[in-house]
SEFI-54150 format. One record per residue (C-alpha): residue in one letter; x, y, z. Coordinates in steps of 0.05 Angstrom, whole numbers, plus 5000, padded with zeros to 4 digits. Each point is the difference from the previous one (the first is absolute). Example, Ala and Ser with C-alpha at 12.3 -4.5 7.8 and 13.67 -1.06 7.14 Angstrom:
# SEFI-54150
a524649105156 s502750694987 
# end
This chain:
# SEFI-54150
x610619513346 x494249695027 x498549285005 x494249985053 x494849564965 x492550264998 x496249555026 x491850004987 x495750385033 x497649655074 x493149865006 x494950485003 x496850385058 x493749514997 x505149375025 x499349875083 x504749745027 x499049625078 x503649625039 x497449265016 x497349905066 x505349855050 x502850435059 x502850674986 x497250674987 x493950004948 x500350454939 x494250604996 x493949974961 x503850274944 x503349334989 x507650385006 x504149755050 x501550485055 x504749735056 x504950225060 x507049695005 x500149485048 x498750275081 x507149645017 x503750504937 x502650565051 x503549495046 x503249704938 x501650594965 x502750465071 x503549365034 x507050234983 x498550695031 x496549725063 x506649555003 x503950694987 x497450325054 x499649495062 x507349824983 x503450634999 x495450295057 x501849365050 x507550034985 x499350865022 x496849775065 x505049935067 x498249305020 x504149705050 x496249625042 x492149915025 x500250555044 x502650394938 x493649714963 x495150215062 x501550664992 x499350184925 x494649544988 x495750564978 x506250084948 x499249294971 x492650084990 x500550604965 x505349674948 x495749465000 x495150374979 x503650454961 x502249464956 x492749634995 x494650335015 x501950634962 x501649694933 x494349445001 x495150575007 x503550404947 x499449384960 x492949855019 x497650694973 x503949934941 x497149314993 x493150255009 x501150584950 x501949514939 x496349664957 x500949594926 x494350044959 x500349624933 x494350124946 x498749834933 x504450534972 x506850075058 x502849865064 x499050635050 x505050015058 x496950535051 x503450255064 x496150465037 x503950145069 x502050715009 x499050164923 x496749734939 x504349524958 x497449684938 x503849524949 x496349734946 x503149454949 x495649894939 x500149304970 x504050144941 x506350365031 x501049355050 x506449704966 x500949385061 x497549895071 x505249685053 x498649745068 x504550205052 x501249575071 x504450325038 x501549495067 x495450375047 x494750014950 x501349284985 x499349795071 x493450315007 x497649694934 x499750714959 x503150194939 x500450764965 x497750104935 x505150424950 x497150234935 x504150224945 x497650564962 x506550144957 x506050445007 x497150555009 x493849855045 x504649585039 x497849445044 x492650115043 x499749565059 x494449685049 x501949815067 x498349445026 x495049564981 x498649285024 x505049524950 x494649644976 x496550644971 x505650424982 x501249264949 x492650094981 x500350764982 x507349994961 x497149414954 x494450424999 x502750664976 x505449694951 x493449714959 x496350654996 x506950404987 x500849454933 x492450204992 x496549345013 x492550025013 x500349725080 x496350075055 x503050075071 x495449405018 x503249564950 x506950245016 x499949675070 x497149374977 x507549944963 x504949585056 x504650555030 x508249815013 x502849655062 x503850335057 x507549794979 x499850164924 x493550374987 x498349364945 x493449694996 x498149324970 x498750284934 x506750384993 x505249574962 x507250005022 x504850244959 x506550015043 x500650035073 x507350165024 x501449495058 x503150255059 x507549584993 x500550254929 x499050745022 x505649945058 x504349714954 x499650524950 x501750585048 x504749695040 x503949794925 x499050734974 x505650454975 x498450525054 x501049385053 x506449744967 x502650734997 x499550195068 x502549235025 x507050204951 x500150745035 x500449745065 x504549404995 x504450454960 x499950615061 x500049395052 x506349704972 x504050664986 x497550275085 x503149375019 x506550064955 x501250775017 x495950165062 x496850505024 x498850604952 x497749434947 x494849745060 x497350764988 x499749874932 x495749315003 x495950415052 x498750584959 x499949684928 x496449335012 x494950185050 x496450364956 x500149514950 x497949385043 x494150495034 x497150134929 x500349364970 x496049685077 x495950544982 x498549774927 x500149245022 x494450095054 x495850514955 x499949414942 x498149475044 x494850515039 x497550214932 x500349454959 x498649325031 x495049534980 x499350364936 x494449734953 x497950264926 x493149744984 x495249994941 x492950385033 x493549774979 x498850564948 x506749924967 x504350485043 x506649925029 x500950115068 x506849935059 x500049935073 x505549925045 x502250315077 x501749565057 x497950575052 x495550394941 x496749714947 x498450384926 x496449824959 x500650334941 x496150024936 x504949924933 x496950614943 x502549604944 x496850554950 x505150465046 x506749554997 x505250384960 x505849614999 x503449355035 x507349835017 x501949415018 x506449985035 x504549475030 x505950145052 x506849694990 x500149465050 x491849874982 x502649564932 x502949495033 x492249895028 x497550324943 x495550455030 x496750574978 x496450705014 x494850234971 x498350885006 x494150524970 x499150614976 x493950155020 x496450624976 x497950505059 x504949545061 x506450394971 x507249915038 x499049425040 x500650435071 x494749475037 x493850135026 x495850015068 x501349355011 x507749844977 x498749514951 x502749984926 x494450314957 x504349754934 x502149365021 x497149474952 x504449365019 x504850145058 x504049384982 x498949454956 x502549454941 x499050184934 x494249564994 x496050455045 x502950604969 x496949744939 x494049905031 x499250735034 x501450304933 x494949554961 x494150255060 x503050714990 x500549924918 x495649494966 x502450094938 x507550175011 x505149494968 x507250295020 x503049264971 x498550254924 x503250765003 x506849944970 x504550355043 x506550444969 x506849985039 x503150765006 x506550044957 x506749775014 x503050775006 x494850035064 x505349615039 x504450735006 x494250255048 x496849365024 x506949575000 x497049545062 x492549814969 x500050204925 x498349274989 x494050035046 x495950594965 x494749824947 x493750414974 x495149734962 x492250294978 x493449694969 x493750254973 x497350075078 x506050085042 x507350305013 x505149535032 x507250185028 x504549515041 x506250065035 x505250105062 x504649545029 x499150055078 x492850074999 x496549844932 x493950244972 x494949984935 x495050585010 x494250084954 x495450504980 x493449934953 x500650484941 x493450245021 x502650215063 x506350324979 x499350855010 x505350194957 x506749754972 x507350345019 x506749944963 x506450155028 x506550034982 x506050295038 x507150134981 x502649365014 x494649634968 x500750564937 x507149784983 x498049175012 x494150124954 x494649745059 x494450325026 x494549935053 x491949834991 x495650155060 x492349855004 x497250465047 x494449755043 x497350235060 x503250095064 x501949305041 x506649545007 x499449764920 x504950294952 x499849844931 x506050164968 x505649694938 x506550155019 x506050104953 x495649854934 x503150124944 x498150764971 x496749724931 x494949495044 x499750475057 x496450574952 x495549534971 x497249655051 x499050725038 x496850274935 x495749344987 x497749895070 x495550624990 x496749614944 x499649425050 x497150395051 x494750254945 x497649344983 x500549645063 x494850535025 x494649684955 x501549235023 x497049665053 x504650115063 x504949415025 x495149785049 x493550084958 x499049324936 x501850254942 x494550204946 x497849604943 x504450144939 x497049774934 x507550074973 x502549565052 x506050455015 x500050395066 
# end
């Protein structure tokens, strides 16, 4: 099912668009714009190989001494130049070779070097535009360009572009992809975002994650208090037994304590100094990365479902998380940069969870859905958290609730829901209970009611297909609703 809005047709082929007087390349006569990458892109993009190759050819090398050096000096120019001069030519050609050209109808991406590649994005299909800093780029002041074209068309890049401009040209493509009537001149006269968060003054702050809350979080996750019980647990039994259980620890907790370093430095790498902020033009838009920064643009007509989840040892701080599904970003597997591309609040209080969900939702009011415990007979499959699952539905969205260690409300619009399963195994046959799942598209939101009893489990599958009808003709959650003269919705 298809939910890609259609947006109005961009303006016609009698618009110009120019760029203001300032320094940088000038459009053509044509009044497109039609610009190379930025002359330092090949160093940024090749660095890690460069770095590749000088390390691994010095370590080969005998060096002993500076007599040792005298002799194979020849041998240390040539990996120095194997390792510089060959790739920043490679990189100048293919620099030379590229080119962006935006007109009044798409964004061309042409590379040239060695043979003739052409990508060209038309207006409508542009679902968001990120800006990517990886560190190198970041020191230099540059920034890559990702468009989003879908999940099929997948994401079409430009690398790299001055920070300043690659701001200019996301704002500017995210207008013309909603189909407003602007001009590339008027787009830069709009103030771009800062180096740190990517905000400008006319953004409004939503949440911003500080930096104390965000260690706190990870180091008080389950994962964290997990791993701390596995190894005081193989610590104390290696120093009870000896040595075969000191084999144990090794083997066992190792493993465990290198993954969860591994997920505590990826959060804080990925997700510090997080900030949600209100654009200009109504959009929603993230950035976070202490060595990267991405920004990314929040498709709000694209958001399929949210779950907002809250680890056991997070209640006594009452924290929350909030995820997307996102329409087109699937499986959250990362992207070029590492960061979270369905991360809308890392970690917060329920006040800001309430706020992220009123900038995501306008119109959503979870406080007035009446929410239905499972039966009492659930507690011969869920005997540990029974008490903890509720499910609930309005005329716009599905609710579920539950879990004991890590608990969670996901919800799904009606309009967004693809199609409806009900399930019942033996178990559940002989209890009388049965399963509802809302299918949705790919991502780390399930919507499912456990253990329901079989009567409400078949009619809320069979009347969430009449749900899904009507909600299909209402404004969506983040659109005001329309004038009814009844005064109903």
């Amino acid at each position: 099912m298809s939910v890609h809005p259609r947006y109005p047709s961009p303006e016609g082929p009698s618009s110009t668009a120019q760029w203001q007087p300032g320094p940088g390349p000038q459009p053509p006569s044509s009044g497109t714009i039609s610009e190379r990458p930025h002359p330092l892109s090949p160093i940024v993009k090749g660095w890690i190989a460069i770095a590749a190759v000088f390390f691994f050819g010095l370590q080969e090398l005998p060096i002993r001494d500076l007599d040792t050096i005298g002799r194979i000096w020849w041998l240390l120019a040539a990996i120095v130049g194997l390792a510089f001069v060959v790739p920043l030519v490679l990189g100048y050609f293919s620099w030379r070779f590229t080119r962006f050209v935006i007109d009044d109808e798409q964004v061309r991406i042409e590379r040239n070097f060695i043979s003739h590649h052409s990508e060209r994005i038309a207006f409508t299909k542009i679902q968001s535009v990120d800006v990517v800093q990886p560190l190198v780029a970041r020191l230099f002041g540059l920034a890559a360009l990702r468009i989003d074209v879908g999940s099929q068309g997948g994401a079409k890049s430009i690398e790299f572009v001055t920070r300043d401009r690659a701001y200019q040209l996301r704002d500017y493509l995210i207008s013309r992809a909603h189909g407003a009537r602007i001009t590339v001149t008027e787009s830069a006269r709009r103030p771009v975002g800062d180096l740190m968060a990517d905000r400008s003054q006319v953004d409004r702050v939503i949440v911003t994650v500080p930096t104390g809350r965000l260690a706190a979080s990870i180091v008080a996750s389950n994962g964290t208090f997990i791993a701390l019980a596995l190894t005081t647990l193989a610590v104390t039994v290696s120093t009870l037994t000896g040595n075969l259980t000191a084999l144990f620890s090794t083997v066992l907790v190792l493993p465990w304590l290198i993954a969860v370093g591994s997920m505590l430095l990826g959060r804080i790498r990925n997700e510090y100094n997080f900030t949600l902020t209100t654009t200009a033009d109504g959009g929603l838009r993230t950035a976070s990365g202490l060595t990267s920064l991405l920004s990314q643009t929040v498709p709000r007509d694209r958001v399929q479902a949210v779950d907002v989840t809250q680890p056991l040892v997070w209640r006594l701080f009452g924290w929350y998380r909030v995820r997307l599904d996102v329409l087109g970003l699937g499986e959250p597997t990362g992207n070029d940069s590492g960061a979270p591309s369905n991360i809308l609040l890392p970690v917060g209080p329920k006040s800001e969870v309430d706020a992220v969900l009123a900038a995501l939702w306008p119109t959503l009011d979870l406080s007035a859905i009446a929410m239905h415990p499972i039966p009492k007979r659930a507690r011969w499959l869920r005997w540990f958290d029974a008490q903890t699952h509720y499910w609930g539905y309005d005329q716009r969205v599905l609710v579920t609730r539950g879990f004991l260690l890590n608990r969670r409300t996901s919800i799904v619009p009606h309009a967004r829901v693809q199609s409806v399963r009900l399930r019942q195994g033996p178990l559940q046959r002989r209890l009388r209970l049965a399963t509802v799942q809302a299918h949705t598209t790919p991502g780390p939101v399930d919507v499912v009611c456990r253990q329901l009893d079989e009567a409400d489990a078949r009619h809320l599958a069979m009347s969430e297909l009449d749900r899904m009808r009507a909600a299909r003709h209402r404004p969506a959650l983040h659109m005001p609703p329309l004038p009814d003269a009844s005064g109903t919705d």
